[in-house]
mmCIF file of the N, C-alpha and C atoms, coordinates in Angstrom:
data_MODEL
# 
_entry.id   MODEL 
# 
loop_
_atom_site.group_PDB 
_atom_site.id 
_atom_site.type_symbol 
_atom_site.label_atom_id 
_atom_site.label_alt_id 
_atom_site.label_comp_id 
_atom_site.label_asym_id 
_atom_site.label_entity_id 
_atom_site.label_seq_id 
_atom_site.pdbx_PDB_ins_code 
_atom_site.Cartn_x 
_atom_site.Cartn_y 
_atom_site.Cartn_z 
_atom_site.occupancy 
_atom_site.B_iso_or_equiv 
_atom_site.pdbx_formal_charge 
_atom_site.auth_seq_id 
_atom_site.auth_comp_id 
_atom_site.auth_asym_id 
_atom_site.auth_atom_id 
_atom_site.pdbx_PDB_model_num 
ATOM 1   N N  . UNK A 1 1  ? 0.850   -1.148  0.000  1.00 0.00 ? 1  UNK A N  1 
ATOM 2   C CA . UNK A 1 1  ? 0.000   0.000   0.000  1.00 0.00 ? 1  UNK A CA 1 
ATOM 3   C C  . UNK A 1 1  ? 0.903   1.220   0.000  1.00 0.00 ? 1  UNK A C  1 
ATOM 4   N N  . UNK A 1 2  ? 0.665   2.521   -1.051 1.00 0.00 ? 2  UNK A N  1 
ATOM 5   C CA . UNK A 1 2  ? 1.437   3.816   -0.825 1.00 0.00 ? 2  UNK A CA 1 
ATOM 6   C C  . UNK A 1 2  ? 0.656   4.427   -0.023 1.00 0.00 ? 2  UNK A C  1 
ATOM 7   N N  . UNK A 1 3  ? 1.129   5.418   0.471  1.00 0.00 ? 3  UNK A N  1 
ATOM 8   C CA . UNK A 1 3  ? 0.171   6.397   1.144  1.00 0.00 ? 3  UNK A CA 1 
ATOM 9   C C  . UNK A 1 3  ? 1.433   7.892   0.621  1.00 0.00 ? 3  UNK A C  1 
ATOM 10  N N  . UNK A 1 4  ? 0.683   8.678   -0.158 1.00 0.00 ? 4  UNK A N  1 
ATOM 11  C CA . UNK A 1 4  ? 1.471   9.530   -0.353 1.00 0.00 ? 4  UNK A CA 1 
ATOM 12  C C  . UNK A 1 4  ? 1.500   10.928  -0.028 1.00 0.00 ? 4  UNK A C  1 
ATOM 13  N N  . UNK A 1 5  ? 2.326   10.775  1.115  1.00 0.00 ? 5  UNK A N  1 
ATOM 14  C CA . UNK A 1 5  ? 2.485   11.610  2.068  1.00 0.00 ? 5  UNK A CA 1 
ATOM 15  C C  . UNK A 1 5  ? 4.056   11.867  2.884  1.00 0.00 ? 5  UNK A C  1 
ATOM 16  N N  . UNK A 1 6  ? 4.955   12.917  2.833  1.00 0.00 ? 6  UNK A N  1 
ATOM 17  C CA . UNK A 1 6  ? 5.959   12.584  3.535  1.00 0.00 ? 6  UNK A CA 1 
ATOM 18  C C  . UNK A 1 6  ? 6.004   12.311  5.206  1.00 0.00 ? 6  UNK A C  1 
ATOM 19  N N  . UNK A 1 7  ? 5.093   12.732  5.619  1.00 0.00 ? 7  UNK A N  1 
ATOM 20  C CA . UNK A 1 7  ? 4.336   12.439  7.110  1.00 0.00 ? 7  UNK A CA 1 
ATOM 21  C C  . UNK A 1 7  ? 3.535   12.398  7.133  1.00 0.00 ? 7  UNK A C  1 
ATOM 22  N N  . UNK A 1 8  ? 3.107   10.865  7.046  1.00 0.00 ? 8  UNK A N  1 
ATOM 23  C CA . UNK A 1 8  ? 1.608   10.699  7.328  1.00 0.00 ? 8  UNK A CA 1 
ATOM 24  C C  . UNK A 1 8  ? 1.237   10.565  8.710  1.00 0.00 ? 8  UNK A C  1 
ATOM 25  N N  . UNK A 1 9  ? 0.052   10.947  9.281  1.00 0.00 ? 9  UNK A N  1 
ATOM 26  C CA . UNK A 1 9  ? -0.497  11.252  10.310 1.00 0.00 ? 9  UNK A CA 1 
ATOM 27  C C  . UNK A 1 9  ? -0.891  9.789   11.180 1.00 0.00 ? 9  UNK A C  1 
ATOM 28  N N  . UNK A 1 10 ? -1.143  9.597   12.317 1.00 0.00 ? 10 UNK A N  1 
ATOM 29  C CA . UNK A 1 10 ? -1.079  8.416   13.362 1.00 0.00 ? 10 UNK A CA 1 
ATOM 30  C C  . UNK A 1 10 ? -2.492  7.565   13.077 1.00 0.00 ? 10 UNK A C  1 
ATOM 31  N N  . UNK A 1 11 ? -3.122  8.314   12.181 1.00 0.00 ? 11 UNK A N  1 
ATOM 32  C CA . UNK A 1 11 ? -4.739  7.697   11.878 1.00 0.00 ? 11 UNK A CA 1 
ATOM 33  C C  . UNK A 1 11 ? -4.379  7.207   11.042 1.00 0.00 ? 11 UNK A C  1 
ATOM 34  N N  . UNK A 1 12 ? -3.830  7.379   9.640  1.00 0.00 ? 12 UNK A N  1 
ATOM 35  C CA . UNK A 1 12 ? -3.595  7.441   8.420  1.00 0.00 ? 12 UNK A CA 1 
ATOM 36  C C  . UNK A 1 12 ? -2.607  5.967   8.085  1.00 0.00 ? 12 UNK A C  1 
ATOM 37  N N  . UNK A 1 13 ? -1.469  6.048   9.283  1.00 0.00 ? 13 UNK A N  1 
ATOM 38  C CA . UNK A 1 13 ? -0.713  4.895   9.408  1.00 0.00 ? 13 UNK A CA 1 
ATOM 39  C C  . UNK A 1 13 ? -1.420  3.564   9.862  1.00 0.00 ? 13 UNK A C  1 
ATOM 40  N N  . UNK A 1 14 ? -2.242  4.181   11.483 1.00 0.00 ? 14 UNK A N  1 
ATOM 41  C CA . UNK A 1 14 ? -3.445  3.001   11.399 1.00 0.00 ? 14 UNK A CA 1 
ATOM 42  C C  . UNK A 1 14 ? -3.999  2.166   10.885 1.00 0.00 ? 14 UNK A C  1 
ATOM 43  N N  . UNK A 1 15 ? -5.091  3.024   9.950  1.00 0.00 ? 15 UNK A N  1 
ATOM 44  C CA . UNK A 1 15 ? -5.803  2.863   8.659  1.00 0.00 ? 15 UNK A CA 1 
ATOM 45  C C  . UNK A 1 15 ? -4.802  2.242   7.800  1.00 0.00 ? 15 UNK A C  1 
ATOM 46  N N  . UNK A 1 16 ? -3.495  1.831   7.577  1.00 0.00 ? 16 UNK A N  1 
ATOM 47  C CA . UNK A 1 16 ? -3.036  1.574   5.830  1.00 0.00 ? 16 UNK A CA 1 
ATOM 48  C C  . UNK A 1 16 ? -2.187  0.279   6.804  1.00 0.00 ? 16 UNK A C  1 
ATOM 49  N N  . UNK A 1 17 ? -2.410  0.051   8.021  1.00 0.00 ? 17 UNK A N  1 
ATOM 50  C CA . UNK A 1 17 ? -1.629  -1.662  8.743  1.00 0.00 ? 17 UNK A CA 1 
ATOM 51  C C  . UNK A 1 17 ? -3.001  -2.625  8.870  1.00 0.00 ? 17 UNK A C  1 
ATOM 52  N N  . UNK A 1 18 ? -4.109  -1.829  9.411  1.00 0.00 ? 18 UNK A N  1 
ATOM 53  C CA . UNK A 1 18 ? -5.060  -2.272  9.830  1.00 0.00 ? 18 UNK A CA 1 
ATOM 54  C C  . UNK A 1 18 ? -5.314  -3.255  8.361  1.00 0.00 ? 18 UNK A C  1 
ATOM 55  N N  . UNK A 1 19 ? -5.396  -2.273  7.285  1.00 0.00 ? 19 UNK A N  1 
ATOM 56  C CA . UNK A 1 19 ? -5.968  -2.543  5.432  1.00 0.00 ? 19 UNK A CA 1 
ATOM 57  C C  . UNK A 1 19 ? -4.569  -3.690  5.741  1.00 0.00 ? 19 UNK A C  1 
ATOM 58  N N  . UNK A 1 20 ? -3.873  -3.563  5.962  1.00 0.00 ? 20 UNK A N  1 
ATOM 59  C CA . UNK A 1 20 ? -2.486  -4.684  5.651  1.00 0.00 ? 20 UNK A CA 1 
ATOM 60  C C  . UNK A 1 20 ? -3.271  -5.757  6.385  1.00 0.00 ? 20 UNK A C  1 
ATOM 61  N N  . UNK A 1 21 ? -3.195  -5.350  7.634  1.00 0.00 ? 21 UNK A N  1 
ATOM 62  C CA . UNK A 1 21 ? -3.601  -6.635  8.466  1.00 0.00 ? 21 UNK A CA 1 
ATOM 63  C C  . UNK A 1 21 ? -4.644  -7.786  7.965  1.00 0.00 ? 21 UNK A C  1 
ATOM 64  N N  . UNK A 1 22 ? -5.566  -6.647  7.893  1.00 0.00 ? 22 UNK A N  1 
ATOM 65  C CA . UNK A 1 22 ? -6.903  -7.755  7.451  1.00 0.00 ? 22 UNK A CA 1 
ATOM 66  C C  . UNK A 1 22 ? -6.930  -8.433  6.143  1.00 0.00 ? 22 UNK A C  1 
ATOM 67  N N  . UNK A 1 23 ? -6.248  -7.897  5.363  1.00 0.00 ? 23 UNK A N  1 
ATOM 68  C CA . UNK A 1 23 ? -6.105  -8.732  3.960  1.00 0.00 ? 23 UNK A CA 1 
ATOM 69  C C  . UNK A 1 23 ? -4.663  -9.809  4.283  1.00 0.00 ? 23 UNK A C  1 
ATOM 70  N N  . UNK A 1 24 ? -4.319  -9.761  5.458  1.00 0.00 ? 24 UNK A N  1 
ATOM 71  C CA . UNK A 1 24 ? -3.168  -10.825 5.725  1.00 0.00 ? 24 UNK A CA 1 
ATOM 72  C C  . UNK A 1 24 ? -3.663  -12.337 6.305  1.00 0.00 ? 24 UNK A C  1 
ATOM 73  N N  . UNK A 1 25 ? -2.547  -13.209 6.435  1.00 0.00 ? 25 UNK A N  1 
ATOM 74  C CA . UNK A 1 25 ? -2.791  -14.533 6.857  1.00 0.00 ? 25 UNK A CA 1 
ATOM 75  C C  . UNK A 1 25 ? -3.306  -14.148 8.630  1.00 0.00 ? 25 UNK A C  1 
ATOM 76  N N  . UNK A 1 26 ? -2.807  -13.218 9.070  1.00 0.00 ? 26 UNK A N  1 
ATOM 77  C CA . UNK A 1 26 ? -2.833  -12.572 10.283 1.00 0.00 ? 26 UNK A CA 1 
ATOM 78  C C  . UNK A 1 26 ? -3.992  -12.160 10.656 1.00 0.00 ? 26 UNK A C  1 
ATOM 79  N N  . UNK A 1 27 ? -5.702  -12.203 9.598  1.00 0.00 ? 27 UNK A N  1 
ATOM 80  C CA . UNK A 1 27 ? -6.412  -11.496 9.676  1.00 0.00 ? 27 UNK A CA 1 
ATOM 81  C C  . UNK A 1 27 ? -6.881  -11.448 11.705 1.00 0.00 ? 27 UNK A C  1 
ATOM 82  N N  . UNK A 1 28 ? -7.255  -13.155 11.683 1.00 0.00 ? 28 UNK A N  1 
ATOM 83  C CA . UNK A 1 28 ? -7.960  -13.515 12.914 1.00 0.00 ? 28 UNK A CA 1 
ATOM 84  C C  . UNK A 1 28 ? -7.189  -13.534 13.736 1.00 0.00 ? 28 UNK A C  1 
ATOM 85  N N  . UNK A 1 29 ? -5.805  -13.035 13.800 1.00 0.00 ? 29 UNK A N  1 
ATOM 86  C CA . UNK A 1 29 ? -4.650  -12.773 15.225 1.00 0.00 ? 29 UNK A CA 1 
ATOM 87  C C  . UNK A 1 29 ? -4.877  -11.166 15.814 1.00 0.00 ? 29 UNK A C  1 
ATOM 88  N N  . UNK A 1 30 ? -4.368  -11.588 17.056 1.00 0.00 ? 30 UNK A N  1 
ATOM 89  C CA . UNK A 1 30 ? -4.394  -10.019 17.589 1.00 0.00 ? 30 UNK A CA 1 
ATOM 90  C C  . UNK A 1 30 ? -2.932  -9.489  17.639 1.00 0.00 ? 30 UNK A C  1 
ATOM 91  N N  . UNK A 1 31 ? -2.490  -8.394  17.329 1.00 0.00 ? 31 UNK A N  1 
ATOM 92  C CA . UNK A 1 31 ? -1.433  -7.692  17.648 1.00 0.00 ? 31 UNK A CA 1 
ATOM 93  C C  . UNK A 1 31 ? -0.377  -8.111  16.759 1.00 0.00 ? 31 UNK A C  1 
ATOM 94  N N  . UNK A 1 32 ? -1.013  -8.137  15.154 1.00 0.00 ? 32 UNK A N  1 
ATOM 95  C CA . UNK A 1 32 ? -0.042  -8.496  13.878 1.00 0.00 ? 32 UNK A CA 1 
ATOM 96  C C  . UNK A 1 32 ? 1.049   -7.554  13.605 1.00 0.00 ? 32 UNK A C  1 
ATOM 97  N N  . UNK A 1 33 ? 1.726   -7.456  13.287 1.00 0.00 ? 33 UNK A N  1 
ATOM 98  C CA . UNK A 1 33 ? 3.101   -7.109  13.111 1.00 0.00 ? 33 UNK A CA 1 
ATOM 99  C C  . UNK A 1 33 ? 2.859   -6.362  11.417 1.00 0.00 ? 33 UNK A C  1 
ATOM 100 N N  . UNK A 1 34 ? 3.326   -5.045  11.416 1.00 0.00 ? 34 UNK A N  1 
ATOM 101 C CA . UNK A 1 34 ? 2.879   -4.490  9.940  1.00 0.00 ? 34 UNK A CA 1 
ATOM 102 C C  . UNK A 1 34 ? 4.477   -3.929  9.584  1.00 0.00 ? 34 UNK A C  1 
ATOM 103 N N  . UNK A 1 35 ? 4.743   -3.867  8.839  1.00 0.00 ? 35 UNK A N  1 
ATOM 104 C CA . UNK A 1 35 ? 6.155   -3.174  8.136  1.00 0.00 ? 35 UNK A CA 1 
ATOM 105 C C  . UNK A 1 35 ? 5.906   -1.744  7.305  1.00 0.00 ? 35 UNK A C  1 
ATOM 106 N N  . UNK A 1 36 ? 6.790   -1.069  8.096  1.00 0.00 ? 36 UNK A N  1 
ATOM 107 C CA . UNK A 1 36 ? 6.134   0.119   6.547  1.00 0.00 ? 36 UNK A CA 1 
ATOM 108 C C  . UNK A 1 36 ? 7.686   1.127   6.760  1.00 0.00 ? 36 UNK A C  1 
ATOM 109 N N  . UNK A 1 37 ? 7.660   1.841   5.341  1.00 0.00 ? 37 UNK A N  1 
ATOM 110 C CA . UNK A 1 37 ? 8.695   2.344   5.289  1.00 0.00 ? 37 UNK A CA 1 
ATOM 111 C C  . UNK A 1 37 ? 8.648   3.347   4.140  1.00 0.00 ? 37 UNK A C  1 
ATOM 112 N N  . UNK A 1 38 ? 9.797   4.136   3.684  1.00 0.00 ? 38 UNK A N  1 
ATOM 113 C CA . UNK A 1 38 ? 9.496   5.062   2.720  1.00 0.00 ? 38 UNK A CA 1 
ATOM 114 C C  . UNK A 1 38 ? 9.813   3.991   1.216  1.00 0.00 ? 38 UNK A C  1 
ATOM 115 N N  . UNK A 1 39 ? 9.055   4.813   0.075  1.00 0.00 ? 39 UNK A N  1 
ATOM 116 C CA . UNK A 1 39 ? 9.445   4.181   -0.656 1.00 0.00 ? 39 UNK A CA 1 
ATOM 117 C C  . UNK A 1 39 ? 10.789  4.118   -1.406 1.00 0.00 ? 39 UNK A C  1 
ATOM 118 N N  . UNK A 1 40 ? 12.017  5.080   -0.378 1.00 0.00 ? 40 UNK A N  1 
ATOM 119 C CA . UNK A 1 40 ? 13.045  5.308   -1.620 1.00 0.00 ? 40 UNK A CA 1 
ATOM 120 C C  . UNK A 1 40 ? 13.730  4.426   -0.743 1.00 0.00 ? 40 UNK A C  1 
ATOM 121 N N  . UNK A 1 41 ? 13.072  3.463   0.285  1.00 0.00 ? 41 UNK A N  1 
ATOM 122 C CA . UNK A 1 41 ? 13.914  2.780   1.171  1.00 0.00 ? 41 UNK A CA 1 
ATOM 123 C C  . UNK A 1 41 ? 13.858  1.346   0.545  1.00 0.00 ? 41 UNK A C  1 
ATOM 124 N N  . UNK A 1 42 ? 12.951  0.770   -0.616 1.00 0.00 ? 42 UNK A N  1 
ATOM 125 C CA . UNK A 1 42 ? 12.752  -0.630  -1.088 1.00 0.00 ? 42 UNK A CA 1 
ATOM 126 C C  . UNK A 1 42 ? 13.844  -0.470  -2.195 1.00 0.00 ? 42 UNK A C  1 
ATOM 127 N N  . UNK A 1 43 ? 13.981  -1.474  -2.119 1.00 0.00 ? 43 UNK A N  1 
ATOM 128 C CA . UNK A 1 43 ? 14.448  -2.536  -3.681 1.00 0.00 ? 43 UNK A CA 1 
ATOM 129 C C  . UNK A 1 43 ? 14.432  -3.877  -3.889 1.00 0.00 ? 43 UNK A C  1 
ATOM 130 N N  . UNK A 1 44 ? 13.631  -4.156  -5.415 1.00 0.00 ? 44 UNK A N  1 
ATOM 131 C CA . UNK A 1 44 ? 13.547  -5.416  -5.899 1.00 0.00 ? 44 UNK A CA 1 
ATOM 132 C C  . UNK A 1 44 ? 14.920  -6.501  -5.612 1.00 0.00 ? 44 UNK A C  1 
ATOM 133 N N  . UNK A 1 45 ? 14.895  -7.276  -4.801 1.00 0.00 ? 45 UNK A N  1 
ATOM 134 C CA . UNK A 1 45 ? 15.940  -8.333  -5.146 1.00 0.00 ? 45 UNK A CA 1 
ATOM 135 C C  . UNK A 1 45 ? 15.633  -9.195  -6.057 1.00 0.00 ? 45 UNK A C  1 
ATOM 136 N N  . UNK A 1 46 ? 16.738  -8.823  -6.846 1.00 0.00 ? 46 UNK A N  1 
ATOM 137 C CA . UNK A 1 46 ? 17.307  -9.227  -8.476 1.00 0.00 ? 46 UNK A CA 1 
ATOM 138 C C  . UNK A 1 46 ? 17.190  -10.866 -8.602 1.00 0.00 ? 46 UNK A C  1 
ATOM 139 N N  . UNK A 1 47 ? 16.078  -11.165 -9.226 1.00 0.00 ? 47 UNK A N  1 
ATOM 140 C CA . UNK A 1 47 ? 15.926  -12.953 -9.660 1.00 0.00 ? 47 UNK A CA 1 
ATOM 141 C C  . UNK A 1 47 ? 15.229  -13.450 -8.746 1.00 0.00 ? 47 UNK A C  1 
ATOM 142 N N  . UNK A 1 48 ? 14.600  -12.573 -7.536 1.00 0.00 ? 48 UNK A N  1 
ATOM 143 C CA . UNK A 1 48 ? 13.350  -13.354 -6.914 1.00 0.00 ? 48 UNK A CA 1 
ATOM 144 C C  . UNK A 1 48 ? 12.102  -13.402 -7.596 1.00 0.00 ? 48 UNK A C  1 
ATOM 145 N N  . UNK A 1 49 ? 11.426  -13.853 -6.816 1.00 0.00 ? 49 UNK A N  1 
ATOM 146 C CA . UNK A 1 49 ? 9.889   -13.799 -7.198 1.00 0.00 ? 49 UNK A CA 1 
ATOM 147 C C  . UNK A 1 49 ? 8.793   -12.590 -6.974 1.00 0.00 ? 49 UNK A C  1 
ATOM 148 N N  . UNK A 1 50 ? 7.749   -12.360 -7.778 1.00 0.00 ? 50 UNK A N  1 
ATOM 149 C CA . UNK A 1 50 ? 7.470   -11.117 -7.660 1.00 0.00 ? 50 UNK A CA 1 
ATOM 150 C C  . UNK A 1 50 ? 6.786   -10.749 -6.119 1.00 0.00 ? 50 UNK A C  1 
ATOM 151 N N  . UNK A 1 51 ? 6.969   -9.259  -5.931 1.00 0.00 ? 51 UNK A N  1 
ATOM 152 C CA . UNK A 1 51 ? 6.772   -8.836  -4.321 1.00 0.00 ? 51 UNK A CA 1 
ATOM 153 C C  . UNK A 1 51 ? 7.686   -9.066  -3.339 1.00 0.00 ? 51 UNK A C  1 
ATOM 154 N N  . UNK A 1 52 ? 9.035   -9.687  -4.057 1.00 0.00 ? 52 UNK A N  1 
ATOM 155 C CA . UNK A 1 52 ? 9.995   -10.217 -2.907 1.00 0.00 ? 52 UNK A CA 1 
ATOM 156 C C  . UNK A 1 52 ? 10.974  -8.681  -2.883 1.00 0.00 ? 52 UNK A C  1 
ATOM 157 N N  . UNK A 1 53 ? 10.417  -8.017  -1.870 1.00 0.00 ? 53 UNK A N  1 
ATOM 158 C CA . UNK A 1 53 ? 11.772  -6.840  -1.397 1.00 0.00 ? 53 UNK A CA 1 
ATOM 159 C C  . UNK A 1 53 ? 12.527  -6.493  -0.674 1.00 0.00 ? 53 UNK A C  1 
ATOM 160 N N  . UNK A 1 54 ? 13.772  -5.121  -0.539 1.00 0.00 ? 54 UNK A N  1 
ATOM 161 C CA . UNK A 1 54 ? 14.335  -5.792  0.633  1.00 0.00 ? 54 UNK A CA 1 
ATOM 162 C C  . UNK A 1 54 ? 14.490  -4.277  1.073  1.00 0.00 ? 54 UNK A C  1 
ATOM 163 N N  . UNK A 1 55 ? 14.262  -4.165  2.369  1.00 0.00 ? 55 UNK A N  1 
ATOM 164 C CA . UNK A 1 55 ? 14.073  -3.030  2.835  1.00 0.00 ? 55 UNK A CA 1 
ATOM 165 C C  . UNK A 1 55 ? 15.290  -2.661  4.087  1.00 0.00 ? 55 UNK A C  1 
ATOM 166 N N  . UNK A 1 56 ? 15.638  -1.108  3.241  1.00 0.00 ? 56 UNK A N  1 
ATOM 167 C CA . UNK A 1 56 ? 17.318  -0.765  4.233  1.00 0.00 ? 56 UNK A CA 1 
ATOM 168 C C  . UNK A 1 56 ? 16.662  -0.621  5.551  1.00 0.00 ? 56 UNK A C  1 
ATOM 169 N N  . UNK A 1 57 ? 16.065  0.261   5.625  1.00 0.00 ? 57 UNK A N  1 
ATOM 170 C CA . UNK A 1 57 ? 15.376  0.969   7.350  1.00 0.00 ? 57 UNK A CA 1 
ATOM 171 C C  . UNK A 1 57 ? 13.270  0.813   7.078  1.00 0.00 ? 57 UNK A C  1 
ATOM 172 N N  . UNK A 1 58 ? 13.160  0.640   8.305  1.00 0.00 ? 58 UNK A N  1 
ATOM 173 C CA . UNK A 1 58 ? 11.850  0.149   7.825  1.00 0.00 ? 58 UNK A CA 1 
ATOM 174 C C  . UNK A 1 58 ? 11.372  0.595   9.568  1.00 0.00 ? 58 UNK A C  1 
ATOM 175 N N  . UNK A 1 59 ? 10.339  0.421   9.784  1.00 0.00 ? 59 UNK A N  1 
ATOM 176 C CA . UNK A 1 59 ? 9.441   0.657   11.260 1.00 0.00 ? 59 UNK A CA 1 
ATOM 177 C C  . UNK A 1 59 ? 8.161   -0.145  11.364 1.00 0.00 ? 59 UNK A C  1 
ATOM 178 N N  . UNK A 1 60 ? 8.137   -0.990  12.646 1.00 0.00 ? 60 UNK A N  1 
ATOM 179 C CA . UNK A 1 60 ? 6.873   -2.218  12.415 1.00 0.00 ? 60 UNK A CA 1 
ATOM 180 C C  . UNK A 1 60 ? 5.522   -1.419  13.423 1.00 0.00 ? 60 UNK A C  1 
ATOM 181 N N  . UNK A 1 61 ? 4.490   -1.216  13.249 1.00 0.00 ? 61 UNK A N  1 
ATOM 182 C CA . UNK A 1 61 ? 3.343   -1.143  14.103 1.00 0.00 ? 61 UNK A CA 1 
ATOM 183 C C  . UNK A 1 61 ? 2.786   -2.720  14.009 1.00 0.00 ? 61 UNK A C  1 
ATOM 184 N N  . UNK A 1 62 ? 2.316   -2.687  15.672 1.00 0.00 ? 62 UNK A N  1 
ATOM 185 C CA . UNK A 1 62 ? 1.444   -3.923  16.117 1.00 0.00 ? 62 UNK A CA 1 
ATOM 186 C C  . UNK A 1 62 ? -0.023  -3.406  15.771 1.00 0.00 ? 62 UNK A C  1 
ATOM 187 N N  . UNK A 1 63 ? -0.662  -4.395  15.274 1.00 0.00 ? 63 UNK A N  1 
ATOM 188 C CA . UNK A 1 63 ? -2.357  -4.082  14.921 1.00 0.00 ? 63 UNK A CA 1 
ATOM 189 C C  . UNK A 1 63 ? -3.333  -5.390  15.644 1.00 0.00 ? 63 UNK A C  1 
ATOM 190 N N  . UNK A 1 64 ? -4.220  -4.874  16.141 1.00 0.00 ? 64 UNK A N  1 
ATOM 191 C CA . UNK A 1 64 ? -5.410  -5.673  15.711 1.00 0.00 ? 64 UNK A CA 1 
ATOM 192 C C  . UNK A 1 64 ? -6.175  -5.255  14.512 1.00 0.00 ? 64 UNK A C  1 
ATOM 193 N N  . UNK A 1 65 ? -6.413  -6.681  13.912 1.00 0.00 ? 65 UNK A N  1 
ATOM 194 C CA . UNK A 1 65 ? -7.160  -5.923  12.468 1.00 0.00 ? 65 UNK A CA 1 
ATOM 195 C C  . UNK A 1 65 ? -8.902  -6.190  12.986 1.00 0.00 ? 65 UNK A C  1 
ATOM 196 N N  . UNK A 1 66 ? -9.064  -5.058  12.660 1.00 0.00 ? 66 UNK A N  1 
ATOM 197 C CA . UNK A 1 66 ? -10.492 -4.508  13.058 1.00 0.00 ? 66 UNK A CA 1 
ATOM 198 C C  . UNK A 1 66 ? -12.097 -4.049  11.571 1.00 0.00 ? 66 UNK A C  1 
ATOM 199 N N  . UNK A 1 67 ? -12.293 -5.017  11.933 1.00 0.00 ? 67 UNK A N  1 
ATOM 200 C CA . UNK A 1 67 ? -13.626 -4.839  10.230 1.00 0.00 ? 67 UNK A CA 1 
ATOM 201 C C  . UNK A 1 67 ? -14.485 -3.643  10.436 1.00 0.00 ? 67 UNK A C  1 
ATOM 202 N N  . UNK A 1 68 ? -14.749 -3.305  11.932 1.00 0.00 ? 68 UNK A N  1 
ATOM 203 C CA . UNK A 1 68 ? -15.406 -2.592  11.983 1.00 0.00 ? 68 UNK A CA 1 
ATOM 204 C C  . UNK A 1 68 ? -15.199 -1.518  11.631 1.00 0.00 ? 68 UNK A C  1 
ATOM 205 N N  . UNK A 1 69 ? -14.065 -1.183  11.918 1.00 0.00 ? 69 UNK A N  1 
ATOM 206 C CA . UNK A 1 69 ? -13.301 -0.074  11.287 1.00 0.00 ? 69 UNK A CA 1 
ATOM 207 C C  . UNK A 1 69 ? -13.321 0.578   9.827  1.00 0.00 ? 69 UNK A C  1 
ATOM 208 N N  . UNK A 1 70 ? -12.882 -0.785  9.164  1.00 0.00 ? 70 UNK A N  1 
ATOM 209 C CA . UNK A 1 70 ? -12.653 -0.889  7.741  1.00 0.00 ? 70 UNK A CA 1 
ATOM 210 C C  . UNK A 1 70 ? -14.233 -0.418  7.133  1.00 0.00 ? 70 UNK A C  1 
ATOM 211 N N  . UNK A 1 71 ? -15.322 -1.129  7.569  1.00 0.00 ? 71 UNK A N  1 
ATOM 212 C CA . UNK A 1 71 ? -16.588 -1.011  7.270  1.00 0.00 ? 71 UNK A CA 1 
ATOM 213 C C  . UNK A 1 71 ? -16.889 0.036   7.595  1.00 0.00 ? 71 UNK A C  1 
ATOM 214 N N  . UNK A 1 72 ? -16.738 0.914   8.578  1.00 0.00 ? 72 UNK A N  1 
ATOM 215 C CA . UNK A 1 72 ? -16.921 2.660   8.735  1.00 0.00 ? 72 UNK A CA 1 
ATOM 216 C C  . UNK A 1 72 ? -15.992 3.947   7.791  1.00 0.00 ? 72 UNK A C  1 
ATOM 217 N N  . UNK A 1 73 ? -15.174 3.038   6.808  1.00 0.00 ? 73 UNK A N  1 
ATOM 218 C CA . UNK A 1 73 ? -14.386 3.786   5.676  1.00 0.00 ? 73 UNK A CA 1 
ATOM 219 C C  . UNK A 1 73 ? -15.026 3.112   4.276  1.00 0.00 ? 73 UNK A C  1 
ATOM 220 N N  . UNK A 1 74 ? -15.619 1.922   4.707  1.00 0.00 ? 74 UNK A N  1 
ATOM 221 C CA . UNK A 1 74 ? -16.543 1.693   3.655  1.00 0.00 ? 74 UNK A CA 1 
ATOM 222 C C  . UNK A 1 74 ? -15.430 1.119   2.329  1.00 0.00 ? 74 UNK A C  1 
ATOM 223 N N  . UNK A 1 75 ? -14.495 -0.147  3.392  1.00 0.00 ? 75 UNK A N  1 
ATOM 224 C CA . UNK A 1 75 ? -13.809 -0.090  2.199  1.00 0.00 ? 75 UNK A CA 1 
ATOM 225 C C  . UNK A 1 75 ? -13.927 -1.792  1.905  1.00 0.00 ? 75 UNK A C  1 
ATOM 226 N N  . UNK A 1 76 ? -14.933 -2.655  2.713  1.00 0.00 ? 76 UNK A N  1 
ATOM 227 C CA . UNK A 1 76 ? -14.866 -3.705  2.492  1.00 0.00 ? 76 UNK A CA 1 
ATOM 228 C C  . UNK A 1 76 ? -16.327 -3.955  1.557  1.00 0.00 ? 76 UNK A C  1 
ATOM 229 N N  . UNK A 1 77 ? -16.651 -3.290  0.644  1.00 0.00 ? 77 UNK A N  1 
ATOM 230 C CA . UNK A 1 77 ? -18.014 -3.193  -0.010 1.00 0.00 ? 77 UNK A CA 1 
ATOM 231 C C  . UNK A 1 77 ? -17.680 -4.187  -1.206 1.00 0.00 ? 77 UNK A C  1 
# 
């Protein structure tokens, strides 16, 4: 997910782990582990498979992923 913003705001980060979370294997765990970072911080490693990246500096938020949430942004329609 981008979020394009050079500081995005503490809701905003929420909102874009929570969207991680719940579309993850992690949906039905509590306190999933999200990765996020800038984008000039990725790069493709060369001859993997696609989505495989590797990230210099990165920062993890813990989530519960929450539908209710998602369903009050109206994004699980």
């Amino acid at each position: 997910m981008v979020i394009e913003s050079n500081q995005p705001d503490e809701e905003t980060l929420r909102l874009a782990a929570n969207i991680a979370a719940y579309f993850s294997s992690g949906r039905y765990s509590s306190s999933v582990p999200v990765t996020y970072c800038f984008i000039k911080e990725l790069k493709k490693i060369p001859g993997s498979k696609p989505g495989m990246v590797q990230l210099s500096s990165y920062k993890t938020i813990y989530i519960d992923p929450n539908e209710e949430e998602l369903n009050a942004y109206q994004l699980l329609q």
